[in-house]
LOFI-166842 format. One line per 10 residues: number of its first residue (from 0); their letters; for each residue x, y, z negated of C-alpha. Coordinates in steps of 0.25 Angstrom, whole numbers, plus 5000, padded with zeros to 4 digits. Layout:
<timars>
NUM> A> X:Y:Z | ... $
</timars>
This chain:
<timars>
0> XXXXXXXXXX> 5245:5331:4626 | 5251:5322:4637 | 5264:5316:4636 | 5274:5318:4645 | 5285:5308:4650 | 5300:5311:4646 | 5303:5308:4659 | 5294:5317:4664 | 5299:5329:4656 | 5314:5325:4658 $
10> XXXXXXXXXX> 5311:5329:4674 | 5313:5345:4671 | 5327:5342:4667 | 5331:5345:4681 | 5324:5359:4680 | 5334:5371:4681 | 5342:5378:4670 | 5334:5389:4662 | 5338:5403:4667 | 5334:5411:4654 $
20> XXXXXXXXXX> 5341:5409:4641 | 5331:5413:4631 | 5326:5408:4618 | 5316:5399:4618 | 5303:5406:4616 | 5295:5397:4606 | 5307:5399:4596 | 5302:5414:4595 | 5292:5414:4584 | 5286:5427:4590 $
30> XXXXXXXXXX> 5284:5421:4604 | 5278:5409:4599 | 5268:5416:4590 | 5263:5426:4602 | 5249:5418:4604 | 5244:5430:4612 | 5235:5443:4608 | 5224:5441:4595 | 5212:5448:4600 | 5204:5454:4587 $
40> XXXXXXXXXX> 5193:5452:4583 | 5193:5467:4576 | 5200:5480:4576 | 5210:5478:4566 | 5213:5489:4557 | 5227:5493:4550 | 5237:5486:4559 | 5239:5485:4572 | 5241:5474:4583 | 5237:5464:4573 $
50> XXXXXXXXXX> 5241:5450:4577 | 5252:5453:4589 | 5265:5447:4588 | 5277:5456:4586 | 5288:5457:4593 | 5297:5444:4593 | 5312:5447:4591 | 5311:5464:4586 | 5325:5468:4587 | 5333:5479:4592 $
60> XXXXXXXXXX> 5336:5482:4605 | 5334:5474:4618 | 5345:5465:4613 | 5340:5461:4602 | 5325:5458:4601 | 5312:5465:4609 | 5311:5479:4612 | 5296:5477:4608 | 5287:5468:4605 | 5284:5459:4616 $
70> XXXXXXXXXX> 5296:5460:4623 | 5306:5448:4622 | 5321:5453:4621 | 5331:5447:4632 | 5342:5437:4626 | 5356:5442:4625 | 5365:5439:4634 | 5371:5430:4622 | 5359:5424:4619 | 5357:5420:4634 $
80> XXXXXXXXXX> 5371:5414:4635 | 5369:5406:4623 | 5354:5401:4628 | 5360:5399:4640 | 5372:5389:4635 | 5364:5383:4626 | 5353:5380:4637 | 5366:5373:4646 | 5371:5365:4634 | 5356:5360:4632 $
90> XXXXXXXXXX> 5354:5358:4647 | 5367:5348:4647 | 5360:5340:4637 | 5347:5340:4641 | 5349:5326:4646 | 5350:5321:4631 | 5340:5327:4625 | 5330:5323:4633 | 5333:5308:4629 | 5333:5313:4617 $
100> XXXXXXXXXX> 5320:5318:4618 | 5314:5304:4625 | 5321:5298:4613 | 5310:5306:4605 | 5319:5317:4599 | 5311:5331:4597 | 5324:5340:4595 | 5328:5335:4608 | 5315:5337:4617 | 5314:5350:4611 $
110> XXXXXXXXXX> 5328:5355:4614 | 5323:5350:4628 | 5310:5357:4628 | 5316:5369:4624 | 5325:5368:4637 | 5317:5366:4647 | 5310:5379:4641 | 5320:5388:4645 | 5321:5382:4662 | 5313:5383:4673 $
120> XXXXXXXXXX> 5298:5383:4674 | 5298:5367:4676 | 5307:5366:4664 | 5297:5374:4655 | 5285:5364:4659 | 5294:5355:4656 | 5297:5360:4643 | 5282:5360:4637 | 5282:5344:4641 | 5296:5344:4630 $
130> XXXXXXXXXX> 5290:5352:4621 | 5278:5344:4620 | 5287:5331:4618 | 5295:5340:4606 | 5280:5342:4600 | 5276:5326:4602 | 5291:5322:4597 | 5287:5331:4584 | 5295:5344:4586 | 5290:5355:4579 $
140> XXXXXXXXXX> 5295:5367:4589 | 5289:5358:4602 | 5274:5363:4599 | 5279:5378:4596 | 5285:5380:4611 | 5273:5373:4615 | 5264:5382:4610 | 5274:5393:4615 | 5273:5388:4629 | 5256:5387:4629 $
150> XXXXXXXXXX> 5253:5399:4622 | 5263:5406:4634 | 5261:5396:4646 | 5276:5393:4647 | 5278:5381:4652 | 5264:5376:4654 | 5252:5383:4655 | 5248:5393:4645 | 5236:5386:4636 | 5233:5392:4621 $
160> XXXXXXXXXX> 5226:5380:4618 | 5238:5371:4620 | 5246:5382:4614 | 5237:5381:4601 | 5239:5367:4599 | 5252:5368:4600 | 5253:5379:4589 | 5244:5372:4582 | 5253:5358:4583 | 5265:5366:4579 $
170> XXXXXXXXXX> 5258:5375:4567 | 5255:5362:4562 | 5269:5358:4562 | 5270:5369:4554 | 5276:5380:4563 | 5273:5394:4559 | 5275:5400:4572 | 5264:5391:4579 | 5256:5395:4567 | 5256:5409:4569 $
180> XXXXXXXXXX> 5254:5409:4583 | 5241:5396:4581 | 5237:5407:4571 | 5237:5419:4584 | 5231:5408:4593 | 5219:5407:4583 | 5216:5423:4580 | 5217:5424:4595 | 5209:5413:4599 | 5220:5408:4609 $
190> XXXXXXXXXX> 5218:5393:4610 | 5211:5391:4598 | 5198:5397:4593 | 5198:5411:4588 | 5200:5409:4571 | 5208:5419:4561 | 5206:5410:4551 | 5215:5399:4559 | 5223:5410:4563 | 5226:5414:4548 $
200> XXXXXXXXXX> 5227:5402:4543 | 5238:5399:4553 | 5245:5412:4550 | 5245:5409:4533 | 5252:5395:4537 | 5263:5401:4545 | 5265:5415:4532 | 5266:5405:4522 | 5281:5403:4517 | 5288:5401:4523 $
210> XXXXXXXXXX> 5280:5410:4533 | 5281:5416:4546 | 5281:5431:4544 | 5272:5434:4556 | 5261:5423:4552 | 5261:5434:4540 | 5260:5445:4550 | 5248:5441:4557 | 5243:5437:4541 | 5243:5453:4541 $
220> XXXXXXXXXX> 5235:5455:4553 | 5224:5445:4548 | 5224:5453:4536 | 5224:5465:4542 | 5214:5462:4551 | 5207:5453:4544 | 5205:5442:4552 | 5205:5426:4545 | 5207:5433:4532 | 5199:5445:4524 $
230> XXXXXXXXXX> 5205:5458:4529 | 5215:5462:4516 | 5226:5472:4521 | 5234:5469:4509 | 5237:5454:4513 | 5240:5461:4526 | 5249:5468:4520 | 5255:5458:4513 | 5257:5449:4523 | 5264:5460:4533 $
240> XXXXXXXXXX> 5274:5462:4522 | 5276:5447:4521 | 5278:5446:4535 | 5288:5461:4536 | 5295:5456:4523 | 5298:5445:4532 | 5303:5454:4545 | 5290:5451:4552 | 5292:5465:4559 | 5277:5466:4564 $
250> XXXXXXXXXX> 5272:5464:4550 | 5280:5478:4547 | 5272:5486:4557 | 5259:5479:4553 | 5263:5484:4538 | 5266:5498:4544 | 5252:5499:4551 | 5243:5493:4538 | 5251:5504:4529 | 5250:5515:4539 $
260> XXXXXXXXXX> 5236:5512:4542 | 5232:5516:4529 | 5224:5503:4527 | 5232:5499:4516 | 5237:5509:4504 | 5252:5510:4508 | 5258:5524:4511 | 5266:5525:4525 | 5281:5523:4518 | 5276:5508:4518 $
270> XXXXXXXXXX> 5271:5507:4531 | 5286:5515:4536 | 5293:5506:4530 | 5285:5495:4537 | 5288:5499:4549 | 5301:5504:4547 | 5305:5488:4543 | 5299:5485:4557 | 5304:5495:4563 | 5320:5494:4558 $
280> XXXXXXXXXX> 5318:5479:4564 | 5314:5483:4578 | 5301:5482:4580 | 5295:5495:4589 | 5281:5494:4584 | 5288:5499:4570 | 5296:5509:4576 | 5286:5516:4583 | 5276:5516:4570 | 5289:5520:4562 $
290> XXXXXXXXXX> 5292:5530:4571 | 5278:5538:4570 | 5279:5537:4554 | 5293:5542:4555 | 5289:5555:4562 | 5275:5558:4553 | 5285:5558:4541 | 5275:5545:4535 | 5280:5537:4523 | 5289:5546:4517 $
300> XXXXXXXXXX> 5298:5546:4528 | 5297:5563:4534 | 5295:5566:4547 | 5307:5558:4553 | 5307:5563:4569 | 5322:5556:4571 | 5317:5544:4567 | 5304:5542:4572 | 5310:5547:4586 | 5322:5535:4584 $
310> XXXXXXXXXX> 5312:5525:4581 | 5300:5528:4591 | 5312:5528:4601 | 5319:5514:4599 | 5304:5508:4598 | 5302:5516:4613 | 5315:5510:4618 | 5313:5497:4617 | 5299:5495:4618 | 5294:5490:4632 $
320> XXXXXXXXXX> 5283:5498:4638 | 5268:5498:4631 | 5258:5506:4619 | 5271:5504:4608 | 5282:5509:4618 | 5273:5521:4622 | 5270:5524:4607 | 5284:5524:4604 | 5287:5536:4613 | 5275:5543:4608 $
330> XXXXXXXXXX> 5283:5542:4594 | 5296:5544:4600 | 5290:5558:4606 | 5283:5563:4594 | 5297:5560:4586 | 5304:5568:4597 | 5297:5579:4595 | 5302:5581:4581 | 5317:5578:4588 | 5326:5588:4594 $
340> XXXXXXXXXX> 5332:5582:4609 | 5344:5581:4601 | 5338:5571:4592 | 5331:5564:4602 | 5344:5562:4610 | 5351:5557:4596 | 5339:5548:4592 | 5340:5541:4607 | 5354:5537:4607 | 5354:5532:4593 $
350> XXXXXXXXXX> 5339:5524:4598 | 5348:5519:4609 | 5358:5515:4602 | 5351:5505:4593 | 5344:5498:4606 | 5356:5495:4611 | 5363:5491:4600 | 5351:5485:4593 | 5353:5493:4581 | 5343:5497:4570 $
360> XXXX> 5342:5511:4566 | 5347:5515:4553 | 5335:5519:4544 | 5336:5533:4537 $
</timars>
């Protein structure tokens, strides 16, 4: 890779200040995992939407995590007071640490780096060149945002080869982010070429201890699916509890969908109470499953209208538009049906309620 000058580098300094406070978005594990969609080479039965990343921050209400998958939360007004502080205070002494970095210090021309990420266009260009200096200098988050900013063309033009390397450089390093994602870039065949066996393998580094919970997840699916490895539901099974055991939510549906399929010989109290663990942490995908259950009366539970209305209702609210959001008011519907207006009008505002105070429901 071509070396480029300090001096060089040290010219965007002059750029403008950075107008959005936000966290830098090769620190979110999810974001840097996201490699794309993983085309299969089969229908796979028992689960669905094998392969897909989960939402990244689940939480309740808009202040405090997505309202669905796929759809980043806005800082608070806090956070963006904080980031926008600490962005001054580091602006003031930007000076220093780049003679720091000339000197050869990594911490220093990363902390630059990840600066010039947050300003202007020119400044993100920029921030590639530092970042590339971090990885040369030997630090071990430099080839993480680097693969971050190929894989998503921010900064410099978007190349999944380069972004490959990159994960592959930092993998190596022994991050078990980069090796979750290398392991998505294999099944999809995004930069590399196509290999579940790679992709696994990749995958059984990053889930062993002390392991990633989502490198255990996407274990799961290869079971499930059996791609790398010979199809056995029951290490899918046991790899999606040691992924939910560990609050990896999407392992929670995923054990839901396997038990309700019917594929493995559990009764539907299991698969409720694997979604009702995803569910009571946020994630819509669980509600709206949780919410058909409920009302059908499966695992145990009675037919349970009030509930399946308040939870089909919450995932509606604060899912954006698409299938899932549509799905929800279906369920929220058939609930309703079953609900007197009074009901209805009870079960709304307590819904409202805990979105805008980002409460959790109480479970009865």
């Amino acid at each position: 890779m071509r070396h480029v000058p300090l001096a060089t580098l040290a010219v965007a300094l002059t750029a403008s200040a950075a107008t959005a406070q936000t966290p830098p978005p090769e620190t979110n594990a999810y974001e840097v995992i996201a490699a794309g969609p993983v085309p299969l080479p089969a229908p796979c039965a028992c689960i669905a939407n094998p392969f897909t990343m989960p939402s990244a921050r689940p939480g309740w209400g808009y202040g405090s995590g997505p309202a669905a998958p796929d759809t980043p939360a806005p800082p608070s007004d806090a956070d963006r007071k904080r980031a926008a502080a600490e962005y001054a205070e580091e602006r003031a002494r930007l000076g220093a640490l780049v003679e720091d970095a000339r000197r050869g210090n990594p911490h220093a021309t990363i902390s630059v780096a990840r600066h010039m990420a947050e300003g202007t266009e020119a400044e993100r260009k920029a921030a590639v060149r530092w970042f590339q200096l971090a990885a040369r200098q030997g630090h071990d988050d430099a080839p993480v945002a680097l693969a971050y900013r190929y894989r998503r063309g921010v900064g410099v033009k978007q190349n999944d080869r380069t972004a490959a390397y990159w994960y592959y450089t930092a993998a190596s390093r022994g991050s078990r982010v980069a090796m979750v994602a290398l392991g998505l870039m294999y099944a999809a065949g995004r930069g590399v070429p196509e290999s579940w066996d790679t992709a696994v393998a990749w995958w059984q580094h990053a889930a062993a201890e002390p392991g990633l919970p989502i490198a255990s997840r996407f274990l799961g699916d290869a079971y499930a699916c059996g791609l790398g490895v010979a199809r056995s539901l029951e290490a899918a099974v046991l790899a999606y509890r040691d992924a939910a055991k560990r609050g990896e939510l999407s392992s929670s549906v995923q054990l839901g969908r396997i038990y309700e399929s019917g594929c493995v010989a559990i009764d539907d109290e299991t698969a409720l109470e694997a979604y009702k663990t995803a569910a009571d942490q946020g994630d819509p995908e669980a509600q709206v499953a949780l919410s058909r259950m409920l009302l059908e009366g499966r695992g145990g539970t009675g037919h349970q209208p009030h509930e399946a209305y308040m939870w089909a209702r919450i995932a509606e609210r604060r899912l954006a538009d698409g299938e899932l959001r549509a799905l929800a008011s279906v369920r929220a519907a058939d609930a309703a049906r079953h609900l007197s207006a009074a009901d209805r009008q009870d079960i709304e505002k307590l819904v409202a309620a805990l979105i805008d105070e980002n409460t959790k429901p109480i479970w009865r």
